[in-house]
C-alpha positions in Angstrom: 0.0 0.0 0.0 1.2 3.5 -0.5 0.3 5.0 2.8 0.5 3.5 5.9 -2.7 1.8 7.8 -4.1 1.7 10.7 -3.0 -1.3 12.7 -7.1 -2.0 12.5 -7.6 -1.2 8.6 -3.6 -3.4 8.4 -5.6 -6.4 10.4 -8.9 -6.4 8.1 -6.5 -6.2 5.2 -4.3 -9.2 5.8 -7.9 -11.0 7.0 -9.5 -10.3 3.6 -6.0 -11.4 1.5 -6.0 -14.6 3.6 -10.1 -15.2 2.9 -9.2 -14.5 -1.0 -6.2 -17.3 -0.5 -8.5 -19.6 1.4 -11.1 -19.8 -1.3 -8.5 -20.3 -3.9 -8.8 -16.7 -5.5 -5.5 -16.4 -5.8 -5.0 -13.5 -8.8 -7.6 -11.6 -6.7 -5.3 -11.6 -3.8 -2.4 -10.9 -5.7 -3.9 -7.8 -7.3 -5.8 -6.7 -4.1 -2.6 -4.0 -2.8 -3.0 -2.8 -6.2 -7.0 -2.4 -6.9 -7.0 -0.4 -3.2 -4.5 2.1 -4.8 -6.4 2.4 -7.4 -9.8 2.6 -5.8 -8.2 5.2 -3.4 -6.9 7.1 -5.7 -10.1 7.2 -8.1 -11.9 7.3 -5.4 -13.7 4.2 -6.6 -17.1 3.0 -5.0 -17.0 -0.6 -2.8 -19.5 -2.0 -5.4 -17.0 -0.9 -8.1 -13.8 -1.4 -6.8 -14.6 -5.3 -5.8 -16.1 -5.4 -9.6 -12.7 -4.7 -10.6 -11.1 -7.1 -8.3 -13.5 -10.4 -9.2 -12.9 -9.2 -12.7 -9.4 -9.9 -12.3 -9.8 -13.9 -10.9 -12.0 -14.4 -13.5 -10.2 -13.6 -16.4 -7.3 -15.3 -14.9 -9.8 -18.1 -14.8 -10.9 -18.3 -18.3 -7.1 -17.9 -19.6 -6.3 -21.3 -16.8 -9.6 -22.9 -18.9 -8.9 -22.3 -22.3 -5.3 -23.2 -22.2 -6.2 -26.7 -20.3 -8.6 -26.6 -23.3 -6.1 -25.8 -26.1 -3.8 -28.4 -24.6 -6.3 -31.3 -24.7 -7.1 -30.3 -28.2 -4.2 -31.1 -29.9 -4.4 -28.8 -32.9 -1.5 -29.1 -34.8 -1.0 -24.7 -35.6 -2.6 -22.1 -33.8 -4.2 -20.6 -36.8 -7.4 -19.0 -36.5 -10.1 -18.0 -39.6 -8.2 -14.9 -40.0 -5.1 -16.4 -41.3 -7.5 -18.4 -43.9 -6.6 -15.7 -47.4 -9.9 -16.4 -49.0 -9.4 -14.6 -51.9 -6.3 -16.9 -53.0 -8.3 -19.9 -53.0 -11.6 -19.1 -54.8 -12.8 -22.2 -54.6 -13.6 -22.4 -51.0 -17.6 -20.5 -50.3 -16.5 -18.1 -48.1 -20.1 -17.2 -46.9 -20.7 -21.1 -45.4 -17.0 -21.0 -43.6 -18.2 -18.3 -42.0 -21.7 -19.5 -41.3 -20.1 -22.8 -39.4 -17.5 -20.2 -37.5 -20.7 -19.5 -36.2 -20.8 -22.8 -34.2 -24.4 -23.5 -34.9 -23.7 -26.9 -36.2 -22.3 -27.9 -32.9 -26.3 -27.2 -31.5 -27.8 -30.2 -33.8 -24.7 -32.6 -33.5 -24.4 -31.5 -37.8 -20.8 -32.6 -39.0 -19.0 -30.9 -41.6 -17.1 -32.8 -44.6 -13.8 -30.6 -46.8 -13.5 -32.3 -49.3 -10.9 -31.2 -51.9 -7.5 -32.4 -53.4 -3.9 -31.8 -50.7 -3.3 -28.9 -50.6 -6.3 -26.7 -51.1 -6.8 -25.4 -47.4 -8.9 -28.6 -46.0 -6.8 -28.9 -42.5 -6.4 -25.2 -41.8 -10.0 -24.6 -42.4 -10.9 -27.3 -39.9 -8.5 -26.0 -37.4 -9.8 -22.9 -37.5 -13.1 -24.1 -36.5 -11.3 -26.1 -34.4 -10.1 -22.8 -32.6 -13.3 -21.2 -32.8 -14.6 -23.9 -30.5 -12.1 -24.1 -28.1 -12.4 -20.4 -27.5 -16.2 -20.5 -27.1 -15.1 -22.8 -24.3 -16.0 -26.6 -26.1 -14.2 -29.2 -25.5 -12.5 -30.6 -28.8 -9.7 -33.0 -29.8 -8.2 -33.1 -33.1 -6.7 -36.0 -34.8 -5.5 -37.6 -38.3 -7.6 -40.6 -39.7 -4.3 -42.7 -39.3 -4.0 -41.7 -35.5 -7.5 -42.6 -34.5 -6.6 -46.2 -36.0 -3.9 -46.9 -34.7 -5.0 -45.7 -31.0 -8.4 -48.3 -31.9 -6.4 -51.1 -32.5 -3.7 -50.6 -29.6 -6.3 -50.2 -27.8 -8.1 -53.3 -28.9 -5.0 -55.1 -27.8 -4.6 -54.1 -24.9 -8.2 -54.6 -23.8 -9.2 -50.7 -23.6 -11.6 -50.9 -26.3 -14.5 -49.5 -24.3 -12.1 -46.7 -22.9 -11.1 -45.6 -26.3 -14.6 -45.5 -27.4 -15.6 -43.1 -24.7 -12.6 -40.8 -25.5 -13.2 -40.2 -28.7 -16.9 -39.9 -27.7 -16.9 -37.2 -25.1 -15.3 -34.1 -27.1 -18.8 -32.0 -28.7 -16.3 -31.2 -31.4 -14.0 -34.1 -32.9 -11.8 -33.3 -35.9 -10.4 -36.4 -38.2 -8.0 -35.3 -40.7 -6.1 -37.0 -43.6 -8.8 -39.7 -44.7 -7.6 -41.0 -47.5 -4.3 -39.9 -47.6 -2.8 -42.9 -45.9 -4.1 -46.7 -46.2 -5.8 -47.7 -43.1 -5.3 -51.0 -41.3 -7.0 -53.8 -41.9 -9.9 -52.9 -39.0 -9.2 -49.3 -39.5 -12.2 -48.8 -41.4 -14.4 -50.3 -38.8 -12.3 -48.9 -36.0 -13.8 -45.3 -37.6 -17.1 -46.0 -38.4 -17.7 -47.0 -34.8 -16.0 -43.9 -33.6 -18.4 -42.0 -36.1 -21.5 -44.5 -35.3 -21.1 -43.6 -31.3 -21.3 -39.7 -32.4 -24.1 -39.8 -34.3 -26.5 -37.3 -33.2 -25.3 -36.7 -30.3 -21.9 -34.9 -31.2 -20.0 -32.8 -34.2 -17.5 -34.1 -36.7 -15.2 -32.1 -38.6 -13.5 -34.6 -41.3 -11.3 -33.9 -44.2 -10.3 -35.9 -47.4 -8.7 -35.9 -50.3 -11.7 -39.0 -51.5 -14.5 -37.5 -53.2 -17.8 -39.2 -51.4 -18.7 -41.3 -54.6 -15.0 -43.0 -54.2 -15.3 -44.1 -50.4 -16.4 -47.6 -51.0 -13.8 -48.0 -53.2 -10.9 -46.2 -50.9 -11.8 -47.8 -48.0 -12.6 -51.6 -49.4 -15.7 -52.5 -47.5 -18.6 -51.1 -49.3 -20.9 -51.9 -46.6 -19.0 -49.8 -44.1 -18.1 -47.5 -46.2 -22.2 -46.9 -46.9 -22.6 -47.2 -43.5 -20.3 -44.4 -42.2 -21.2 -41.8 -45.2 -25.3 -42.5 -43.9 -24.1 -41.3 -40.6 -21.9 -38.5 -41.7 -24.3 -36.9 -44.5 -27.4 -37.2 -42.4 -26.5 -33.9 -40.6 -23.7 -32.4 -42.5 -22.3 -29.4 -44.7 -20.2 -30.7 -47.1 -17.6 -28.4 -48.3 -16.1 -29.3 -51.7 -12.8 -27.0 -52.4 -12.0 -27.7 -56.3 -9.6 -24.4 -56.5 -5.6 -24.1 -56.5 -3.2 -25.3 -54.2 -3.1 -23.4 -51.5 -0.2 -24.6 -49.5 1.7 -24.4 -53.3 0.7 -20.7 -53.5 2.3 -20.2 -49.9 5.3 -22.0 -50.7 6.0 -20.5 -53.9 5.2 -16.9 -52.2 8.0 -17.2 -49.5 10.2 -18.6 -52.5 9.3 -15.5 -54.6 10.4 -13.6 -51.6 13.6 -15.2 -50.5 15.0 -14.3 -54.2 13.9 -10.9 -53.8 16.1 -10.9 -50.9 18.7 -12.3 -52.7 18.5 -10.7 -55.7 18.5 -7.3 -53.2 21.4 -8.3 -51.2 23.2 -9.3 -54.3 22.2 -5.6 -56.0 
């Protein structure tokens, strides 16, 4: 404190730091010498200046809760919609991106499908909605197709298959990326359309692939399953189609474009 206190107004302050430590409001108590300066000096009301100080533990709070949250999400970059450059990849419909940023589709359990060619954007997209989740406080986990596999059948193994099952079923936003890319395992297939099956209507999935939805029978070698997984997905689902240039090949050949400017200027 800047002045000194009465040995009373001393007492009653140490008494309310040690109630603020005792309930566990710890950034409260840390700030409290400095929210009584203030208050003193702006000659703050009680109602306003213990505003301030709750405001303080609970915005401490939700930083605690979203990084716990980031952390069990697993996203692999920490972009956000804003690094998405719509207008270098024209074939991505800007307008329902930024309907699903809305989060609606988490309120009917609705998935979403990107379905596009590597490169085109599919993964950043869904980590951006990804992020948007998170920060509206859902719980979400991100993984590739190949991941989720290979955790099912080690699983499986090692007689956790119920445990696995309600891992992957507890997040209200899932993201499996990469199907298609890689060959899964022999009970990969069915390893993911349970994982879908125990969503259904009751949870979101974000999935991307490089298979166009006619293809999945083939891609995956069970028709049945295959059937069976796309009834699930498509019942409740946007389905995002990106047909337009690379974009990961536009970004690599912009930083290449600049590194020879560089050059070229250093050289000059």
């Amino acid at each position: 404190m800047s002045d000194p206190m009465p040995m009373s107004e001393a007492r009653r302050y140490q008494q309310l730091r040690g109630h603020l430590s005792y309930l566990k409001l710890n950034d409260a108590a840390e700030a409290l010498p400095r929210v009584l300066d203030q208050a003193r000096a702006e000659r703050m009301t009680l109602t306003t200046a213990l505003e301030k100080l709750l405001e303080i533990e609970v915005e401490a709070t939700e930083a605690r809760k979203l990084f716990s949250r980031l952390r069990f999400a697993c996203l692999p970059e920490p972009w956000t919609l804003n690094d998405f450059d719509f207008a270098a990849q024209p074939g991505v419909d800007e307008k329902l991106i930024r309907d699903l940023a809305t989060l609606r589709f988490l309120d009917n359990a609705s998935n979403v499908l990107l379905v596009g060619p590597p490169g085109v954007g599919k993964t950043m997209l869904a980590v951006a909605l990804a992020r948007s989740a998170v920060d509206a406080g859902h719980r979400v986990y991100f993984t590739t197709a190949a991941e989720l596999a290979a955790k099912c059948h080690k699983a499986a193994l090692e007689g956790r298959w119920s445990s696995i099952m309600r891992f992957f079923a507890g997040p209200r936003l899932l993201v499996i990326d990469e199907l298609g890319y890689l060959p899964l395992p022999g009970d990969g297939a069915s390893a993911l359309f349970q994982v879908i099956n125990q969503r259904y209507l009751k949870s979101s999935t974000i999935l991307t692939t490089n298979v166009g939805i006619a293809d999945w029978a083939g891609a995956f070698g069970d028709a049945t399953v295959a059937a069976a997984m796309l009834d699930r997905l498509l019942h409740r689902a946007a389905v995002v189609g990106i047909d337009g240039p690379s974009y990961r090949l536009r970004s690599h050949q912009s930083h290449a474009d600049n590194l020879r400017k560089g050059v070229t200027g250093r050289a000059g």
